[in-house]
C-alpha positions as CSV (number, residue, x, y, z in Angstrom):
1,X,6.0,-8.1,-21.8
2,X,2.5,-8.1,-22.0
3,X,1.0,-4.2,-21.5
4,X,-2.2,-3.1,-21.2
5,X,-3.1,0.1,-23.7
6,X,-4.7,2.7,-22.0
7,X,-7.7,4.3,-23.2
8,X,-10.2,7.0,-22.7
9,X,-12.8,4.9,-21.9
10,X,-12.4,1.7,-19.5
11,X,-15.8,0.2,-20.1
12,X,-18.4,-0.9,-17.8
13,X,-17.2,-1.5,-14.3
14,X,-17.5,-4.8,-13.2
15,X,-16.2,-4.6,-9.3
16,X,-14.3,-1.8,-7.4
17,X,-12.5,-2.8,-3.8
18,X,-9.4,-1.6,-1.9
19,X,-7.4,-0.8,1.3
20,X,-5.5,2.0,2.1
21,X,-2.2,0.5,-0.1
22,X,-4.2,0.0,-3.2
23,X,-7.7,0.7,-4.8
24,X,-8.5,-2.0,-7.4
25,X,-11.3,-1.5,-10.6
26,X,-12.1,-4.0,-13.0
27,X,-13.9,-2.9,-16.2
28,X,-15.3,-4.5,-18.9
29,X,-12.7,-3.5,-22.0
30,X,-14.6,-1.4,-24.8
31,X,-12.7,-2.7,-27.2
32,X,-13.2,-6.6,-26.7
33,X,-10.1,-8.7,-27.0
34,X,-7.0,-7.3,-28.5
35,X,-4.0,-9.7,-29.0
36,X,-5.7,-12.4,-27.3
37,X,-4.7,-10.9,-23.7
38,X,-8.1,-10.5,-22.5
39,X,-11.8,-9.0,-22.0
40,X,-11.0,-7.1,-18.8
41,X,-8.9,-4.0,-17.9
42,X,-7.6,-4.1,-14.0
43,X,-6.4,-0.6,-12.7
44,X,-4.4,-0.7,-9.4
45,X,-4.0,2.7,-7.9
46,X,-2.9,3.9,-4.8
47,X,-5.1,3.7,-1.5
48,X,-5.9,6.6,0.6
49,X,-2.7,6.1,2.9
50,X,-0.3,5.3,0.2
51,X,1.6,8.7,-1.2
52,X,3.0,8.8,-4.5
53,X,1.7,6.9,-7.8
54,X,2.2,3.0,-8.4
55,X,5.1,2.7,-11.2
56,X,6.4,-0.6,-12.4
57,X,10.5,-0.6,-11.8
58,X,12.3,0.2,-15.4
59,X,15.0,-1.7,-14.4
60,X,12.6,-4.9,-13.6
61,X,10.3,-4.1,-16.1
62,X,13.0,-4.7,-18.9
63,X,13.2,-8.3,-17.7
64,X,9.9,-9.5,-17.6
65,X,9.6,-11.9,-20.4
66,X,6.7,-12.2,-23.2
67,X,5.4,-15.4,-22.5
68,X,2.9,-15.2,-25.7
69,X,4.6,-18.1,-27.4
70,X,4.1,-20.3,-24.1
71,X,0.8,-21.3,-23.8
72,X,0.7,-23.4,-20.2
73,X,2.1,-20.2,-19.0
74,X,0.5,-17.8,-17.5
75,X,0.8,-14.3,-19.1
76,X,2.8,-11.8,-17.3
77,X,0.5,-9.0,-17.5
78,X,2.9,-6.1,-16.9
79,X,0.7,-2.8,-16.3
80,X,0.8,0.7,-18.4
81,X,1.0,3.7,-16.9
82,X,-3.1,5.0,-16.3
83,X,-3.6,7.8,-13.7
84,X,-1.8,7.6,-10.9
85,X,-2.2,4.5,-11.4
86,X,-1.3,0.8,-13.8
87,X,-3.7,-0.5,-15.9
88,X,-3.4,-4.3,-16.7
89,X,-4.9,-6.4,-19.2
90,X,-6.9,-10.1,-18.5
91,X,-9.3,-12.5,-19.9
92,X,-10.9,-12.7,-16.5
93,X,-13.2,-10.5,-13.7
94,X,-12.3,-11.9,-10.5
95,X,-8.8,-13.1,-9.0
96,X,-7.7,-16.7,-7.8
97,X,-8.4,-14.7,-4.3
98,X,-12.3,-14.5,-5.3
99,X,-12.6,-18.2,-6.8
100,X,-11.0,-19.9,-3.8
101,X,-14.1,-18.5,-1.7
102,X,-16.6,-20.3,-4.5
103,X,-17.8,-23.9,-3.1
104,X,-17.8,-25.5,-6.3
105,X,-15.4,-28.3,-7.3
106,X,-14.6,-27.0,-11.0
107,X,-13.8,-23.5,-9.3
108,X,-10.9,-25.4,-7.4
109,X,-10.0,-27.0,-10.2
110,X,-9.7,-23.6,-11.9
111,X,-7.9,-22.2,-9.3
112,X,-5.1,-25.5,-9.9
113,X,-4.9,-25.1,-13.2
114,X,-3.9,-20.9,-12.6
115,X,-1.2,-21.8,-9.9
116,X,0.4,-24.1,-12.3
117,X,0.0,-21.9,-15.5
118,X,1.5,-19.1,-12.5
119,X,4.4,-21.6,-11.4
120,X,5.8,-21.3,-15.0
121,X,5.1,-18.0,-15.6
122,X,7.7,-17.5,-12.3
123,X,10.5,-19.9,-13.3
124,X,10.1,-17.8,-16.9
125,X,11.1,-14.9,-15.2
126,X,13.0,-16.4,-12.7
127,X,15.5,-17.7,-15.5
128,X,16.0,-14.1,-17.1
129,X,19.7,-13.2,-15.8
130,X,20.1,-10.1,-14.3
131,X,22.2,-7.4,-16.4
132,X,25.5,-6.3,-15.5
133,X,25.6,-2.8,-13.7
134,X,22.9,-2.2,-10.6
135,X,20.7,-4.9,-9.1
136,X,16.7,-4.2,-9.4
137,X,15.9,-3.3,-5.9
138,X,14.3,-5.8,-3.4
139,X,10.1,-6.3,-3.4
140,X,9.0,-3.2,-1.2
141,X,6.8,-5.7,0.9
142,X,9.9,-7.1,2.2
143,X,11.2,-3.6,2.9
144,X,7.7,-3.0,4.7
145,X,8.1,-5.7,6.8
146,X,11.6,-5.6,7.7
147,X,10.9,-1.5,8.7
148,X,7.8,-2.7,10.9
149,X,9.7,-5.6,12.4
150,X,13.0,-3.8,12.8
151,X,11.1,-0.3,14.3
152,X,13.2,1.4,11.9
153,X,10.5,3.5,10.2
154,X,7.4,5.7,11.6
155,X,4.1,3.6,11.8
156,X,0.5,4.1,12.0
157,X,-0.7,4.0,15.0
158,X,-2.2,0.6,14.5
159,X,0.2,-1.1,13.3
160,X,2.3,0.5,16.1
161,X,0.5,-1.2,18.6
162,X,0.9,-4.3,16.2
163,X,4.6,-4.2,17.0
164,X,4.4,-4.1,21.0
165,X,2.5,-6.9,20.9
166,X,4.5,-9.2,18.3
167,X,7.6,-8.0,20.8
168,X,4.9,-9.4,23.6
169,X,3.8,-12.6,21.8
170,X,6.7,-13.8,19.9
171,X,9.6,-12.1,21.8
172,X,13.2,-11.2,20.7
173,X,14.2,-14.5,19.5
174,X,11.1,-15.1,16.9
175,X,11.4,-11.1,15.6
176,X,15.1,-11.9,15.0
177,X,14.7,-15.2,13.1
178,X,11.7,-13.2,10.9
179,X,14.4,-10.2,10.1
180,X,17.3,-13.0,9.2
181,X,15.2,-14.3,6.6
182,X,13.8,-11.4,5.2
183,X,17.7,-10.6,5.0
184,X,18.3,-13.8,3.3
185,X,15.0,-13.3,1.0
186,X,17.1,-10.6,-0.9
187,X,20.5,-10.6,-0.3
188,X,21.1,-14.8,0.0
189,X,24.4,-15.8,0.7
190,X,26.2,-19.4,0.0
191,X,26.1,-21.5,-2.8
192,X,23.0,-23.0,-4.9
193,X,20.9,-19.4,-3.9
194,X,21.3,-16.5,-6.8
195,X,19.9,-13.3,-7.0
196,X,17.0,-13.6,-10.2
197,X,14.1,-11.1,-10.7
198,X,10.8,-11.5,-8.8
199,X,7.4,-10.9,-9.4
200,X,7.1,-9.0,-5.7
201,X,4.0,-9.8,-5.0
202,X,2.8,-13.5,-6.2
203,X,-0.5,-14.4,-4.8
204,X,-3.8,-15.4,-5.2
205,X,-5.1,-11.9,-5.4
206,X,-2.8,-10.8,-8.2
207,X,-3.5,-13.8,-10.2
208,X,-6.6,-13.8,-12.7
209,X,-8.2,-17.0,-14.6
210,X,-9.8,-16.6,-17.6
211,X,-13.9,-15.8,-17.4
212,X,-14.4,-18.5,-20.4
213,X,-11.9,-18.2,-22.4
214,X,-7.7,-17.2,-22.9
215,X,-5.2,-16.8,-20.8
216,X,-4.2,-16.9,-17.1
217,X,-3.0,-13.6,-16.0
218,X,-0.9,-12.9,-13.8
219,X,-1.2,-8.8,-13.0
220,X,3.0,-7.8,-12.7
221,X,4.0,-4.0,-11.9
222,X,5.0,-2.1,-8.5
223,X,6.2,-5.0,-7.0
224,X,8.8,-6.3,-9.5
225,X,12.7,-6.9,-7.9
226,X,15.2,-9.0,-7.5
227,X,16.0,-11.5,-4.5
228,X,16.0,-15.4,-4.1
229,X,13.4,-17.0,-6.2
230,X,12.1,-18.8,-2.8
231,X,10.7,-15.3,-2.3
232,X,8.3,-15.5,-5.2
233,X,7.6,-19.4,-4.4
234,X,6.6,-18.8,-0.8
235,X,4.9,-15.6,-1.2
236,X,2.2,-17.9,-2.9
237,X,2.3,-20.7,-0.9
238,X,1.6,-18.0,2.2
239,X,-1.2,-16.9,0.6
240,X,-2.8,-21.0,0.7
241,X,-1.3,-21.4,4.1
242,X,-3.1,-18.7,5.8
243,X,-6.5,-20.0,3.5
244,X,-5.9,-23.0,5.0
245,X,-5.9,-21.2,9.0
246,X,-8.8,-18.8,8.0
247,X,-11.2,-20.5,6.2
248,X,-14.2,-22.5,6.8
249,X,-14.6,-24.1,3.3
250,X,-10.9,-24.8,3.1
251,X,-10.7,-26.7,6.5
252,X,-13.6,-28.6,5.5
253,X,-12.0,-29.3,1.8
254,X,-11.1,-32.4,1.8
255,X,-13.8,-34.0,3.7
256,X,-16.5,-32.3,1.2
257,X,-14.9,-34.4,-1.9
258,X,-12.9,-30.6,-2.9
259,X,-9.1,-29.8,-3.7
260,X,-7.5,-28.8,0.0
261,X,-4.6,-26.2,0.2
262,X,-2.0,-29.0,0.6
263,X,-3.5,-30.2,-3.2
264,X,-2.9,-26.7,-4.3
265,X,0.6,-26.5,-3.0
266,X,1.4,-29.6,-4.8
267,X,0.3,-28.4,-8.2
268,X,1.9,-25.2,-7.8
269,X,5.2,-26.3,-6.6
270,X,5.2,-29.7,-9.0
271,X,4.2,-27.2,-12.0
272,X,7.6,-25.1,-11.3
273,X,9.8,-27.8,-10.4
274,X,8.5,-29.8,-13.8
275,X,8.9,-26.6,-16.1
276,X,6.4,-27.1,-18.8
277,X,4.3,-30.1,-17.8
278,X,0.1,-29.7,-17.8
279,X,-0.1,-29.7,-14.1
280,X,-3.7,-28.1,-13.1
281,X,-5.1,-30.8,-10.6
282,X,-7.7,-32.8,-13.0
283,X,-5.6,-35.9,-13.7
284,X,-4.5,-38.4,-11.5
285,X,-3.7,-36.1,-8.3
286,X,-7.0,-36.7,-6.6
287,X,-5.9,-35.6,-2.7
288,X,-3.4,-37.8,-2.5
289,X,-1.2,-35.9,-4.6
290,X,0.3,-39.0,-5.7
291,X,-0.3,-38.2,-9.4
292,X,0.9,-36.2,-12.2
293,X,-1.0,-33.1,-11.3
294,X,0.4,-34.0,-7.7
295,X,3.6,-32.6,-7.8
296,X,5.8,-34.4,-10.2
297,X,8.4,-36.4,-8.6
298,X,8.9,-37.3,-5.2
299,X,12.0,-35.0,-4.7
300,X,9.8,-31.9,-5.9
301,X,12.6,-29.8,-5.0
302,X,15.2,-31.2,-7.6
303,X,14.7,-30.9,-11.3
304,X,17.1,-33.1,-14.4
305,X,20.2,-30.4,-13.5
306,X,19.4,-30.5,-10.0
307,X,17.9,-28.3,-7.6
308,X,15.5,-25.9,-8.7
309,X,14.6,-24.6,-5.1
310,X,15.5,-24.4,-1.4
311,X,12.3,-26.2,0.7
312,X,13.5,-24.6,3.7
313,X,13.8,-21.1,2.4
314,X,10.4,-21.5,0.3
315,X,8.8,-22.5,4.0
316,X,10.6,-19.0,5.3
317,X,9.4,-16.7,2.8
318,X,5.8,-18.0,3.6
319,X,6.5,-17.3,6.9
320,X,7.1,-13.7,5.3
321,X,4.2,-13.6,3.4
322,X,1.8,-14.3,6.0
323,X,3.5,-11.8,8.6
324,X,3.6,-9.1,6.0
325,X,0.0,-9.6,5.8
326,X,-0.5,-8.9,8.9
327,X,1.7,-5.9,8.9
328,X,0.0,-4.4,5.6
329,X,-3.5,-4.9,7.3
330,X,-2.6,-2.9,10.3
331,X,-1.1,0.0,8.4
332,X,-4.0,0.2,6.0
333,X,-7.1,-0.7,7.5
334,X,-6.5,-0.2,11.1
335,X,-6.8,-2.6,14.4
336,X,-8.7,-5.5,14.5
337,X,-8.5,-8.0,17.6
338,X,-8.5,-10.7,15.1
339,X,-4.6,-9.5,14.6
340,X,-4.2,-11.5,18.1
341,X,-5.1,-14.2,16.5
342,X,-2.6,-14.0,13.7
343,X,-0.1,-12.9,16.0
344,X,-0.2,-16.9,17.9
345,X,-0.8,-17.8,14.2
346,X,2.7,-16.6,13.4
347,X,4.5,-17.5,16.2
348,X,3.8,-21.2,15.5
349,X,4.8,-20.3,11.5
350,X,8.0,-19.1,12.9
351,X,8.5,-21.8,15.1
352,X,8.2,-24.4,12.1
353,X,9.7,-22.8,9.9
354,X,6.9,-22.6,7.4
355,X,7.3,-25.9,7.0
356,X,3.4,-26.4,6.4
357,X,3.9,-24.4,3.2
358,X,5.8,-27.4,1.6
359,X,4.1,-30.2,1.7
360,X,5.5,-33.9,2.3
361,X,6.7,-35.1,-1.3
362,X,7.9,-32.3,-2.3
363,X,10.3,-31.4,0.0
């Protein structure tokens, strides 16, 4: 388990940002590189409308693997107690989140290489088994979005309003689908779908490139639990599918000669299905995805023992991600119309499945 030291002094600040579920600081570290984790300390605290302090899970905590000795993966960067707050260590200033907005081919190209180095980080963790006795609890951003969906919890007033309208938009049979997968997200039944620790919260925001040099990071705390790993696999993939919707740049990628959001997908899903191979979108992919850094074998959803993950459910939790998005933006930063706009959004998402998340070849 990689965890950041706290110390009197952060450093310089570098950038400050936040809603009302989490305040973010990145700093300059005082003390240079330590242990080769990184340059930068990240604090997460809690947001204005977010009571109590942000704690990583003991119970999770004690799972999360040092991935030192692997060096494709990225470093789980598991956060210290700091303040109310976690502090987190990284050899980068600005997430995947940040770089994915930069117009520049290599930054897309850094971006692939970080979602792969991520992809093995999760199988990592994914393959820790879970201790006899209690079960981690679920991610909490399922349990917000099952409590918004469900009307089973107060709710600001915005993302009150948020509600009636999803009731409006997508009616009862769309709502019930979205609460039977979040079900299935943490308590799967059948064969072939196990309960294995989660990150909670994998996505492009949480996940940090290095500024020249070291490690990817990938910032782990609050969030940790247990679920199906298709949770962790789509909460990513929802963060490229609703790039892909909102962005400018990314609609235009592949016409302006730059990685597109279905290229991403493949490298992140090929890099977890292959476990270990140097998947980061340079070689041979091209946007075809036809390549090594494509997405590995046709079948990216079997590995040599079989499957290593459920298409279908990956597509679902997306479908989460994107929804929970939604939700989270409501609650913390109040109404905007454009929520119509993800509220059609979704409703197609939950028509489909989620489908888009996964692309052909890999599913």
């Amino acid at each position: 388990m990689n965890v950041a030291t706290p110390a009197l002094d952060l450093g310089v600040p570098v950038a400050e940002y936040g809603t009302g579920l989490q305040v973010t600081r990145v700093h300059r570290a005082p003390d240079g590189d330590l242990g080769g984790a990184g340059d930068f300390l990240w604090w997460h605290g809690p947001g204005p409308r977010r009571g109590g302090p942000l704690r990583v899970p003991a119970r999770s905590a004690a799972l999360v693997p040092d991935l030192g000795p692997v060096e494709t993966a990225a470093l789980l960067a598991t956060g210290a107690p700091y303040g109310d707050g976690l502090l987190h260590r990284a050899a980068g200033s600005a997430s995947a989140a940040a770089w994915l907005r930069d117009p520049r081919p290599q930054a897309g190209r850094l971006v692939a290489h970080s979602l792969a180095a991520a992809a093995r980080a999760l199988r990592a963790l994914h393959g820790v088994p879970l201790p006899p006795g209690p079960q981690p609890l679920p991610p909490p951003g399922v349990q917000r979005l099952r409590e918004w969906a469900a009307g089973t919890a107060p709710l600001a007033p915005a993302a009150a309003r948020l509600r009636r309208r999803a009731r409006e938009v997508w009616g009862e049979g769309r709502t019930e689908r979205l609460l039977g997968w979040a079900d299935d997200a943490v308590r799967p039944s059948g064969p072939g779908a196990p309960v294995v620790p989660l990150h909670g919260w994998a996505s492009t925001g949480s996940l940090v490139p290095p500024r020249s040099r070291g490690r990817v990071a990938l910032l782990t705390g609050e969030d940790l639990g247990a679920g199906r790993r298709e949770l962790d696999l789509g909460w990513m993939l929802g963060d490229l599918v609703e790039l892909a919707w909102s962005s400018p740049l990314h609609r235009a990628a592949e016409n302006a000669g730059l990685l597109s959001v279905t290229d991403l997908q493949r490298v992140f899903l090929g890099a977890y299905e292959a476990d270990g191979s140097d998947t980061d979108g340079r070689e041979g992919g091209g946007h075809g995805g036809g390549g090594r850094d494509g997405g590995g074998r046709e079948r990216g959803d079997h590995g040599p023992a079989g499957p290593v993950y459920d298409p279908v459910a990956v597509g679902r939790c997306a479908v989460l991600r994107v929804v929970t998005h939604m939700r989270d933006f409501a609650t913390y930063c109040e109404w905007s119309d454009e929520l119509l706009d993800y509220l059609a959004f979704t409703a197609e998402l939950i028509d489909e499945e989620g489908r888009r998340a996964v692309p052909r070849g890999v599913s």
